[in-house]
C-alpha distance (Angstrom), angle and dihedral (degrees) to the residues before:
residue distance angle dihedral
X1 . . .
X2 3.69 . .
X3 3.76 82.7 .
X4 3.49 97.7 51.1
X5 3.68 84.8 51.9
X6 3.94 91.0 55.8
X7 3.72 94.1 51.1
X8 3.60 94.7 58.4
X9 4.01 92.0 48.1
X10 3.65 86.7 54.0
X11 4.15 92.8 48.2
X12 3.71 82.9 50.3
X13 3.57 101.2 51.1
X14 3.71 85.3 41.3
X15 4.01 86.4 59.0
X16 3.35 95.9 41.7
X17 3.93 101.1 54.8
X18 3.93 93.2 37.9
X19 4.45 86.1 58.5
X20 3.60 97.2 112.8
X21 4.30 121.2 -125.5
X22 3.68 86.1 -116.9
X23 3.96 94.3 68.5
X24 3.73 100.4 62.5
X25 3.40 97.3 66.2
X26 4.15 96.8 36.4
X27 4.02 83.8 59.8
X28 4.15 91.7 52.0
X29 3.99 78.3 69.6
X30 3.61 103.5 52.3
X31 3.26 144.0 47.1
X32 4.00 116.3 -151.0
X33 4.01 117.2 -157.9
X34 4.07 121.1 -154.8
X35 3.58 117.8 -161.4
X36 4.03 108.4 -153.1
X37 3.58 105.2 -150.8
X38 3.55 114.7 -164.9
X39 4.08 142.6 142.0
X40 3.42 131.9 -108.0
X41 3.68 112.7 43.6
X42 3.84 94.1 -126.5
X43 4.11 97.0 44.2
X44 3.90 113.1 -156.9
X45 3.46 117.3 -95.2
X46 3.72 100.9 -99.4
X47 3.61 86.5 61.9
X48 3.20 90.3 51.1
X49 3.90 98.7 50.8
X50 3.87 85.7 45.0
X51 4.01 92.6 60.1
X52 3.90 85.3 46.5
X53 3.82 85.4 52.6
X54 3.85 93.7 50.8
X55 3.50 93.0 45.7
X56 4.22 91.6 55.5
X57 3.50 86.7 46.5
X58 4.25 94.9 59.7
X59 3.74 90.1 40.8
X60 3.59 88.5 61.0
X61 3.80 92.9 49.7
X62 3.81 91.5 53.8
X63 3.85 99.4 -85.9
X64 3.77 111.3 124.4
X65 3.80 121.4 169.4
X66 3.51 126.5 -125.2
X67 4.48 83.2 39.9
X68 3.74 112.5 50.0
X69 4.05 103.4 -8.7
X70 3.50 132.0 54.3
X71 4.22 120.5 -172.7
X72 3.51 123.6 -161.7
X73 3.82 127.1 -173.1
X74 3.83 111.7 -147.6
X75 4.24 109.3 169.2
X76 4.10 126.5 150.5
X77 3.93 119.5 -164.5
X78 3.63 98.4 -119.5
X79 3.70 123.1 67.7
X80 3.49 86.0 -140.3
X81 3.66 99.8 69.5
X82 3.85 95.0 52.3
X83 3.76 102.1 96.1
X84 3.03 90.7 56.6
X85 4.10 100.3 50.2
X86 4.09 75.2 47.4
X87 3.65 94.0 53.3
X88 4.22 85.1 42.2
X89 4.03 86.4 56.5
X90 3.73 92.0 44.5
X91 3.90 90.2 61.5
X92 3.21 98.5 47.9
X93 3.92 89.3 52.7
X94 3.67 98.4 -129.9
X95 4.18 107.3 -173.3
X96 3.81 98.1 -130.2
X97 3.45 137.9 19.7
X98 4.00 120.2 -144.8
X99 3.81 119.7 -163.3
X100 3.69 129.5 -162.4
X101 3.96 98.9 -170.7
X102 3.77 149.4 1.6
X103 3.78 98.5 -85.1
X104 3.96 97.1 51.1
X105 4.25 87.4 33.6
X106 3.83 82.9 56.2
X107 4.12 101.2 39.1
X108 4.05 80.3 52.2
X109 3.91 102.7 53.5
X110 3.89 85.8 40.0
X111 4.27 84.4 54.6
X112 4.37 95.6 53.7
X113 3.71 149.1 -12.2
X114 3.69 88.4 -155.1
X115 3.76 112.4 60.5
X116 3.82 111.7 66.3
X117 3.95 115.8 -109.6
X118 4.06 125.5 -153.4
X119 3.90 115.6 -159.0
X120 3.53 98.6 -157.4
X121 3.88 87.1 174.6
X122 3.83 126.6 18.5
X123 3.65 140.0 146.6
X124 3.92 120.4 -134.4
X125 4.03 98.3 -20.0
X126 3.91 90.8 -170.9
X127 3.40 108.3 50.9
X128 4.00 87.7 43.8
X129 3.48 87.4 52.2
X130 3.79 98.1 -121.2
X131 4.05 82.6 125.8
X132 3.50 144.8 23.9
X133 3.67 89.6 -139.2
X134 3.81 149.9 -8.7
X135 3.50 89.7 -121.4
X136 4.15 109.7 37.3
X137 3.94 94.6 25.9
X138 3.76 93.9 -170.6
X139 3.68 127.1 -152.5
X140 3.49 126.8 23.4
X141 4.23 104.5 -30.1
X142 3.47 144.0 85.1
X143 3.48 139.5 147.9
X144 4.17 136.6 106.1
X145 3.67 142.7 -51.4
X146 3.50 130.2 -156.5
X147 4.10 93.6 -147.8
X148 4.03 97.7 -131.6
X149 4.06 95.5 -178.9
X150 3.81 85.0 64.9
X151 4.04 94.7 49.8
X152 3.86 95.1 37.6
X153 3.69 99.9 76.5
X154 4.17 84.4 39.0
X155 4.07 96.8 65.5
X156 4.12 92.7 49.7
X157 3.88 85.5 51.0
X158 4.04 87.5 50.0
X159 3.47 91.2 46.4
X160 4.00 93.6 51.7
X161 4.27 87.8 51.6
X162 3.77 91.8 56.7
X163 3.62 100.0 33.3
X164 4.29 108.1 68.1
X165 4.01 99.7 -156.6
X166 3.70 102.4 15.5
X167 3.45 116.0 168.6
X168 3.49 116.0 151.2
X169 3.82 130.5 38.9
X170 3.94 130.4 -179.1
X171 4.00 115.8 -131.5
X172 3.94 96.7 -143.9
X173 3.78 107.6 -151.7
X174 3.93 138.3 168.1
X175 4.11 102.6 -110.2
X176 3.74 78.6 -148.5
X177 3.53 92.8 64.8
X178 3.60 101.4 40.1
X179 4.03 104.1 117.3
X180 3.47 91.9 43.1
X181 3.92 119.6 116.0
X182 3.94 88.8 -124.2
X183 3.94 94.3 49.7
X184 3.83 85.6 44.7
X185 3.71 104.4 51.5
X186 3.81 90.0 42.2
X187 3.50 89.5 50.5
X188 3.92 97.3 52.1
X189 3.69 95.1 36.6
X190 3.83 94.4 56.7
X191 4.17 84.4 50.6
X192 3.53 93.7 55.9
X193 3.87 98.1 50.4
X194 3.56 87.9 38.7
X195 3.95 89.1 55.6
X196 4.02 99.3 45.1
X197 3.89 88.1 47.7
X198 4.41 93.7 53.8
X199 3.98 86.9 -106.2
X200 3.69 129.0 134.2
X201 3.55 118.5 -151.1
X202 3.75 129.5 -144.9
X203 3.81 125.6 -150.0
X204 3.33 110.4 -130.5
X205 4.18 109.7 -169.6
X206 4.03 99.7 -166.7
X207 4.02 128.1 165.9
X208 3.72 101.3 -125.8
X209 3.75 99.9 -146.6
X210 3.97 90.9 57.6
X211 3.87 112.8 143.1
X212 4.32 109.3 -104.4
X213 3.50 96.7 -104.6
X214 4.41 87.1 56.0
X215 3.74 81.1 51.0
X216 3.87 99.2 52.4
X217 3.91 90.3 48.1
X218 3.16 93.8 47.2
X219 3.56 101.9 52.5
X220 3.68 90.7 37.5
X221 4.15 81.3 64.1
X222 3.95 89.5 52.0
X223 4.32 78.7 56.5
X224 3.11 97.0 63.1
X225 3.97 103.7 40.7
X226 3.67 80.1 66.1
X227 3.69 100.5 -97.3
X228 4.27 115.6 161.2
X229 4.11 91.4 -175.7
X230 3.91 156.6 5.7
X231 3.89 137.9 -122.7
X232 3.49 112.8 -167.6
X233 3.92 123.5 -159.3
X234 3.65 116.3 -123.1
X235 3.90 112.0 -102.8
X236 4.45 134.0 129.8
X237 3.49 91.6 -117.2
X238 3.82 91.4 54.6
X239 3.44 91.3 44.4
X240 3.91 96.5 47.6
X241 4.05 87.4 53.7
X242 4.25 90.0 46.2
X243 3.80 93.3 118.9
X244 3.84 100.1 47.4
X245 4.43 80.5 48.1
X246 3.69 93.0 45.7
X247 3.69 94.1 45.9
X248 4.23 105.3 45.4
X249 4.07 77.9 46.2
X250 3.65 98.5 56.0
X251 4.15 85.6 41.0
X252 3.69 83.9 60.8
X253 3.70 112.6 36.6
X254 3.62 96.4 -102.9
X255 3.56 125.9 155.6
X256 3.74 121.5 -141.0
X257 3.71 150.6 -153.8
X258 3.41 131.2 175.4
X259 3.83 140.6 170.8
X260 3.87 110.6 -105.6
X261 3.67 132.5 22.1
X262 3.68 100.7 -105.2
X263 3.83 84.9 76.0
X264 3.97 88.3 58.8
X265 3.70 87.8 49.7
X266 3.67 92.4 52.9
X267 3.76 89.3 52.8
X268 3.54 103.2 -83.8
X269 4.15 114.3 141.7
X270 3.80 97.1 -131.2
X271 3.48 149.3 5.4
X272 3.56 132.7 -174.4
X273 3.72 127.0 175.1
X274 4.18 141.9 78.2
X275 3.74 127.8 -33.0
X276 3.66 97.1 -107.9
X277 3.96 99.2 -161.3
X278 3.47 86.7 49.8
X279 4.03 80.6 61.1
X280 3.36 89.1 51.8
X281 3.68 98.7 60.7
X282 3.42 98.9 48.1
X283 3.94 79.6 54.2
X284 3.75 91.7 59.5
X285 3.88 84.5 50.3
X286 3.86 95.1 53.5
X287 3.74 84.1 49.4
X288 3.28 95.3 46.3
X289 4.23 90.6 61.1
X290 3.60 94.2 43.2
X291 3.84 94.8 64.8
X292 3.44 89.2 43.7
X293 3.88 88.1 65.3
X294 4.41 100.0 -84.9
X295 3.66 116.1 138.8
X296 3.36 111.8 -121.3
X297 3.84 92.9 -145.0
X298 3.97 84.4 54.8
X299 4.20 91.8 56.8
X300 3.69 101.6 85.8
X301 4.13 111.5 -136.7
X302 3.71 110.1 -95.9
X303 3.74 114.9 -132.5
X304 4.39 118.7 -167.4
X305 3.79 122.0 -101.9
X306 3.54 90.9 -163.4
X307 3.74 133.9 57.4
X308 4.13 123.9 -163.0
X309 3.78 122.0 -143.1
X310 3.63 118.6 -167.8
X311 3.72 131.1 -172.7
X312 3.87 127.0 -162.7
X313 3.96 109.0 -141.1
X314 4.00 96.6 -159.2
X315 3.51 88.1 55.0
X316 3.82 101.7 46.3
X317 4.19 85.0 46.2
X318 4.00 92.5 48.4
X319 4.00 90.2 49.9
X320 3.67 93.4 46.3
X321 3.25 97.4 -103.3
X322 4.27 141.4 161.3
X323 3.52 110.0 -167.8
X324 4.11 96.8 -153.0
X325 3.47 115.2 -124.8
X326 3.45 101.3 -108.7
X327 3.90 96.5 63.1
X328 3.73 85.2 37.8
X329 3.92 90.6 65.6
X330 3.42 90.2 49.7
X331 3.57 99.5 49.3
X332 4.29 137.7 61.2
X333 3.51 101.1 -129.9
X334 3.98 111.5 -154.2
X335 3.76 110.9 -143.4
């Protein structure tokens, strides 16, 4: 991790001494706007932090709000309604774009070809036909994924190391959600690990933004079908409601992982998955070469080399728990 973290410090120095002379005085005469699309209204706070993180990262290339860049947030609760908040930002001829996940990524390449669009998070780009390929994007996008299929399968097998006599696990997923290609290939992933490791797994179809006392009865249900543990699908709204999960779990003996460690810090057991702010950054450094005349169809999508795992020590304790050593070591474990 604290490599990870070095490697990006050294891309952005990189970036920052290659800016040509030139630039600083091209930006004094324009102002560029980003529109950050996003869903829901209130985005979780790792979102949140991540925008903060993209923002530090175009002051230090030169771009300072309020002189030559303007950001705007626009979001709506229901995927639904995001083509047309894309179509909204379209008119008003906003310079980039800035996604934070599949469903606003995909609302804002349905909106334009024209205006240049940033995935700072996204899940499988190709096969959800954001991109023609990882490699030679195409069109008008760029940006980052976080490659779920290739976790999925990873969080039942964590689960089954920490958990002696696991044999059932719950696949929490948004109902909302369930045709889409990211729902799906979590989904079917988690069944296949499940099935080479003598585990059956349980599909659990649950609204994310239910009230606590929906959660606790619902995982209370989950109990008593026989169910030792939880994977939960990646998603804001899942992560916004990550203390009400982490708690009616812990009230009922359930296991957890999750995809990022703000889940662990809400309570959750585990976590295992990509630094998203550290997406973020690299973000602001896409951005960063598009208004300085890159085509974003040029800027191949960045996928991470390094995945984090995190394990919450109070929780293993109050679920019985003893992490073995050899996960331990390659875990932090929050206290």
């Amino acid at each position: 991790m604290k490599r990870s973290a070095a490697v990006l410090s050294v891309l952005l120095t990189l970036a920052l001494l290659a800016a040509p002379l030139a630039v600083e005085a091209e930006q004094a005469g324009n102002i560029y706007r980003i529109a950050f699309l996003t869903i829901p209204t209130r985005p979780p706070a790792t979102t949140l932090a991540g925008l903060e993180a993209f923002r530090q990262v175009l002051r230090d290339l030169g771009w300072i709000e309020g002189k030559n860049l303007v950001i705007e947030i626009r979001s709506t609760e229901l995927d639904k309604d995001l083509p047309e908040v894309a179509a909204q930002v379209v008119r008003e001829k906003f310079d980039l774009i800035v996604t934070a996940n599949n469903p606003s990524a995909l609302a804002a390449t349905g909106a334009t070809t024209n205006i240049p669009i940033v995935m700072a998070v996204s899940s499988d780009p190709v096969e959800t036909g954001l991109v023609s390929s990882l490699a030679h994007p195409g069109r008008n996008v760029t940006g980052l994924t976080f490659m779920t299929a290739e976790v999925t399968g990873k969080r039942i097998a964590l689960l089954n190391e920490s958990v002696p006599g696991l044999r059932r696990v719950a696949a929490v997923y948004n109902p909302d959600a369930r045709t889409l290609l990211f729902t799906v290939k979590f989904v079917t992933q988690s069944e296949a690990t499940a099935r080479a490791l003598g585990i059956t797994l349980q599909r659990a179809e649950l609204e994310p933004l239910m009230s606590a006392d929906r959660w606790d009865a619902a995982l209370a249900a989950l109990k008593e079908d026989g169910v030792g543990a939880l994977t939960v699908t990646e998603g804001p709204r899942f992560l916004r409601r990550a203390p009400e999960i982490a708690a009616a779990a812990l009230k009922h003996g359930l296991a957890t992982v999750f995809a990022f460690r703000a889940h662990v810090e809400a309570g959750g057991l585990m976590s295992y998955g990509v630094d998203l702010v550290a997406l973020w950054r690299r973000a602001a450094q896409l951005a960063d070469r598009i208004f300085r005349g890159a085509n974003p169809g040029d800027l191949p999508i960045e996928q991470p080399t390094k995945f984090e795992l995190f394990i919450n020590g109070k929780t293993a304790k109050a679920l019985g728990l003893t992490i073995p050593p050899a996960l331990r070591m390659r875990a932090e474990v929050i206290e």
